[in-house]
C-alpha positions as CSV (number, residue, x, y, z in Angstrom):
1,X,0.0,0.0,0.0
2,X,2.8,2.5,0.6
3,X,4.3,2.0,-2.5
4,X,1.3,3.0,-4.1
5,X,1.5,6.1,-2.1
6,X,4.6,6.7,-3.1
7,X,3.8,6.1,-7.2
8,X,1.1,8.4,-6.5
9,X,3.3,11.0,-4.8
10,X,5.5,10.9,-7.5
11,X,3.1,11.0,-10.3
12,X,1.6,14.0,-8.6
13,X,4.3,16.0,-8.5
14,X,5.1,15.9,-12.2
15,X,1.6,16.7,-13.0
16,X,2.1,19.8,-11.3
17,X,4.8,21.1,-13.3
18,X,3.1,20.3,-16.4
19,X,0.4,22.5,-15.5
20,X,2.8,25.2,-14.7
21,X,4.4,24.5,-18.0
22,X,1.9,23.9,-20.4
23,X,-0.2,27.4,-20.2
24,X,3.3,29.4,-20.7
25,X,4.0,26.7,-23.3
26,X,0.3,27.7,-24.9
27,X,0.1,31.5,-24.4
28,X,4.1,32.4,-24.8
29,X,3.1,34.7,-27.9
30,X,0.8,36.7,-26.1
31,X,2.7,36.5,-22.6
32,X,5.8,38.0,-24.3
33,X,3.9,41.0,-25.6
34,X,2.6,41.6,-22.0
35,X,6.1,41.9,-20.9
36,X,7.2,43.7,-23.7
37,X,5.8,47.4,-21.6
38,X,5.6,47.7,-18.1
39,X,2.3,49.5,-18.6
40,X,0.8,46.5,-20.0
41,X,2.0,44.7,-16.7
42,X,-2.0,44.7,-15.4
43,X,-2.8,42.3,-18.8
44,X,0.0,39.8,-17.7
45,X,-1.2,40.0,-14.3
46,X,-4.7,38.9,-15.6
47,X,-3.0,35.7,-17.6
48,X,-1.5,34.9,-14.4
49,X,-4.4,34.8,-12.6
50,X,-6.0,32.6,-14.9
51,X,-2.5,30.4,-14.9
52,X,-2.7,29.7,-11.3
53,X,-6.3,29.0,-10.5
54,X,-5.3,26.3,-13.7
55,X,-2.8,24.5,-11.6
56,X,-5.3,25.1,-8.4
57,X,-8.0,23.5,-10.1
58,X,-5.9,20.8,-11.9
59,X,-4.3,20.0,-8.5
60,X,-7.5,19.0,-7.2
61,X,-7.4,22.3,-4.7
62,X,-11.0,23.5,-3.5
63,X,-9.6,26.2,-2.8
64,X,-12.3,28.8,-0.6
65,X,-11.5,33.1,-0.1
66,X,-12.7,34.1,3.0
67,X,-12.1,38.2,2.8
68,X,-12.7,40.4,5.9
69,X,-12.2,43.5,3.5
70,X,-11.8,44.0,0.1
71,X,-8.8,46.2,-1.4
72,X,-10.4,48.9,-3.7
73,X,-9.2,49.5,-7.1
74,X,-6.9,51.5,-8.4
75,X,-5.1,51.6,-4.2
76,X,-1.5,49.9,-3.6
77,X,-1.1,48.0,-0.5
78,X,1.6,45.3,0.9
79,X,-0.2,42.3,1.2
80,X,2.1,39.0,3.0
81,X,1.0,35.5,3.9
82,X,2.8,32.3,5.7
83,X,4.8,30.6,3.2
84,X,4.9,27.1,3.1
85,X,4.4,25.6,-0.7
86,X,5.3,26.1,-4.0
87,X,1.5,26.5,-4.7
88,X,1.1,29.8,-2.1
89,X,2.4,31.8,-5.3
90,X,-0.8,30.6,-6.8
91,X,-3.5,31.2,-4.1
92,X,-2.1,34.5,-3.7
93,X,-2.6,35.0,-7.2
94,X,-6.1,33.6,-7.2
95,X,-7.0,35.7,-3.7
96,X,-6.0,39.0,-4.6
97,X,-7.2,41.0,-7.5
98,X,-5.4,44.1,-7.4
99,X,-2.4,43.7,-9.5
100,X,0.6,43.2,-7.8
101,X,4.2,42.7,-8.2
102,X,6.3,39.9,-6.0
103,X,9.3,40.5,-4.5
104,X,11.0,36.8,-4.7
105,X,14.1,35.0,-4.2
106,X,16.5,35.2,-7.0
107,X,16.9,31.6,-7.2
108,X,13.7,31.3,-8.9
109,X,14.7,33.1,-12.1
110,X,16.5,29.5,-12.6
111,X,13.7,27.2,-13.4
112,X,13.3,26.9,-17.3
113,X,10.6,28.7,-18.9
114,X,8.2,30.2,-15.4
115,X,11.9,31.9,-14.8
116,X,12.0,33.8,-17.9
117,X,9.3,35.7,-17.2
118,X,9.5,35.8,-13.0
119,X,12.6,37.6,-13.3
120,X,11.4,40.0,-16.0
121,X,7.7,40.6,-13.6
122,X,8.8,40.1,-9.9
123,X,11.5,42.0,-7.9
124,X,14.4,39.9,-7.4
125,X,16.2,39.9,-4.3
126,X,19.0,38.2,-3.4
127,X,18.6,38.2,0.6
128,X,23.0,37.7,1.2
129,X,23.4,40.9,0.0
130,X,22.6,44.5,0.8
131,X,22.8,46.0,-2.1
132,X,20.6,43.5,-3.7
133,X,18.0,44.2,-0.9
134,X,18.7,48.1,-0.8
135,X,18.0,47.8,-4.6
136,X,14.3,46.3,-4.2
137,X,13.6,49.4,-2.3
138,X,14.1,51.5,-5.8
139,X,12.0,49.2,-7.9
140,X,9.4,48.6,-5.6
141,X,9.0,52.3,-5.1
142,X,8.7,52.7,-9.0
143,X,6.0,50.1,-9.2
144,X,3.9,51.8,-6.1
145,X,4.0,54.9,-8.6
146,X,2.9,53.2,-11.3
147,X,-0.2,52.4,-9.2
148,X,0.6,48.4,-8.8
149,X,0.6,46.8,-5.1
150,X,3.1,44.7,-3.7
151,X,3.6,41.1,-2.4
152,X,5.9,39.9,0.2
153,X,6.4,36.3,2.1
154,X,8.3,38.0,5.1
155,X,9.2,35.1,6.8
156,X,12.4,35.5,4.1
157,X,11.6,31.6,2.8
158,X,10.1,28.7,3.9
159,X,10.8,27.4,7.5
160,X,11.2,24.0,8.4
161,X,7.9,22.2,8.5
162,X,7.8,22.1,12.3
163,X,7.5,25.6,12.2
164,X,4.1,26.8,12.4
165,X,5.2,30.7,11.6
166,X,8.6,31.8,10.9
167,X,9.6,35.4,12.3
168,X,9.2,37.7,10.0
169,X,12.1,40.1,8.2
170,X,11.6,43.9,8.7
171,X,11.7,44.9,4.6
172,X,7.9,44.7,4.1
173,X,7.0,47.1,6.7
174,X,9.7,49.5,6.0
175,X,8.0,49.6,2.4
176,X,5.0,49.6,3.6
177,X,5.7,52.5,6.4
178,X,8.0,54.4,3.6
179,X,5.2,54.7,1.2
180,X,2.4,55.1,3.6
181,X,0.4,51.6,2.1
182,X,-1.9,49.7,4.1
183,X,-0.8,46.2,5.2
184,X,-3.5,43.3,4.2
185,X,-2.0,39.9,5.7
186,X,-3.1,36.9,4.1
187,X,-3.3,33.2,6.1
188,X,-3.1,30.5,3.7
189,X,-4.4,27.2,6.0
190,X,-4.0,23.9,3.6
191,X,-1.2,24.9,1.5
192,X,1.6,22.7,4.1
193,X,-0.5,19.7,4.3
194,X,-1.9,19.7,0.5
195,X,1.5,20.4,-1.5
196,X,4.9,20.8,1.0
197,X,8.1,21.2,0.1
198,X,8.8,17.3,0.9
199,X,8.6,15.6,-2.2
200,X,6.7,12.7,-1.2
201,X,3.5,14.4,0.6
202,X,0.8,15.9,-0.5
203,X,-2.9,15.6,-2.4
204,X,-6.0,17.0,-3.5
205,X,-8.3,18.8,-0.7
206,X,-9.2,22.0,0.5
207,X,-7.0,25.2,0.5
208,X,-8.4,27.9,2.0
209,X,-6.9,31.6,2.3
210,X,-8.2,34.2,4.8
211,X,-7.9,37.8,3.6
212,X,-7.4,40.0,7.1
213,X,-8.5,43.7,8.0
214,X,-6.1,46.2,6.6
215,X,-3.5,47.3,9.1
216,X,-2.8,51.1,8.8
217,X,0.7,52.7,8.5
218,X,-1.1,56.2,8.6
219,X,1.1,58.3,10.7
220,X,3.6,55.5,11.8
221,X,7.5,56.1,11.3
222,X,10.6,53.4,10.5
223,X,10.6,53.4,14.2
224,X,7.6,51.8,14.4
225,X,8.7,48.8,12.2
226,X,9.1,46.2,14.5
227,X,5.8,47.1,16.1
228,X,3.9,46.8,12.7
229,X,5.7,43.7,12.3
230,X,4.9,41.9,15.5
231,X,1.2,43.0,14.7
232,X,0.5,41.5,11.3
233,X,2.9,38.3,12.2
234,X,0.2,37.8,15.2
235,X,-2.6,38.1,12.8
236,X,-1.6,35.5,10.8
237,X,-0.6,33.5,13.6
238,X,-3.4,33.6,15.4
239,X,-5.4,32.8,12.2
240,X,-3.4,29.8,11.8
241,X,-4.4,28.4,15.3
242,X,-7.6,28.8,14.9
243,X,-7.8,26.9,11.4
């Protein structure tokens, strides 16, 4: 019986990269023209909506939005989440409808095809250096005047799986303080158990996402970082208990 388990495990996990594959494979024409001007970045962000609730669905995800408030249109905001999976890229995606840009680990750029365009889309940071991550700063301030939101994991990767919430690094609430953006934090409940990081695990189910109440940085200086920090981490911790 466990070696069907494992078949299955296997199996499973290739199917999910061809259904990261195959959409990029299918639209590549018209993804590269949405690239081509970073005014047209709110049409890519619309094909990769519609690329991750693919995977979600084809995974066998029911995934379920519960959302305490909704962002308006045309605001910016800082919205973070627990990150656990590969797939939390793709419930954000699917959660939030404001276009937003991620800010992402370097590595990523890496993986054939899905790199191509996550390093020409996301901010890149490369978190053992400080000019990389003095340099996200300046592009994520360009795209906060171009009217786009931004999206941050802040526990800086994804902990061990013991770890029920990682502490979280400062740089999202600095941003978020700097340029006077709400905070929305985002719990993602299912993501761990339905597709970890450990190869062999995982399966079809529920994955359900919580969208918060807005924290304010109206009026709140770098010295209140560590403050706004402690208060969204507790958010989403708290949120995680009670799942």
């Amino acid at each position: 019986m466990k070696v069907f388990k494992y078949i299955f495990w296997f199996l499973y996990r290739i199917w999910f990269y061809v259904l990261v594959t195959l959409p990029i494979l299918v639209l590549f024409p018209v993804l590269l023209i949405s690239i081509s001007k970073e005014s047209w970045y709110p049409f890519f962000f619309k094909l990769a909506r519609g690329w991750a609730k693919f995977i979600l669905i084809g995974m066998g995800f029911r995934y379920k939005i519960e959302r305490e408030q909704l962002p308006e249109k045309g605001k910016s905001y800082m919205f973070i989440a627990n990150h656990t999976s590969m797939t939390d890229i793709m419930l954000m995606l699917t959660a939030v409808k404001n276009p937003f840009v991620f800010v992402g680990k370097a590595e990523l750029a890496k993986i054939p095809l899905f790199g191509f365009f996550y390093k020409r889309t996301c901010i890149l940071v490369d978190r053992s250096s400080v000019k990389s991550r003095q340099a996200v700063f300046l592009r994520a301030q360009k795209r906060l005047k171009q009217g786009l939101s931004i999206c941050i994991f802040p526990e800086g990767g994804v902990p061990e799986e013991h770890i029920l919430l990682d502490e979280f690094k400062d740089g999202a609430f600095r941003l978020a303080i700097n340029h006077k953006i709400p905070i929305v934090p985002l719990t993602f409940a299912d993501n761990k158990k339905r597709f970890s990081y450990t190869f062999f695990s995982g399966g079809p189910g529920k994955m359900r996402a919580k969208i918060h109440k807005f924290i304010s940085t109206e009026g709140l200086t770098i010295n209140d970082t560590r403050r706004l920090n402690e208060a969204s981490r507790s958010v989403i911790l708290e949120q995680l208990k009670a799942f």
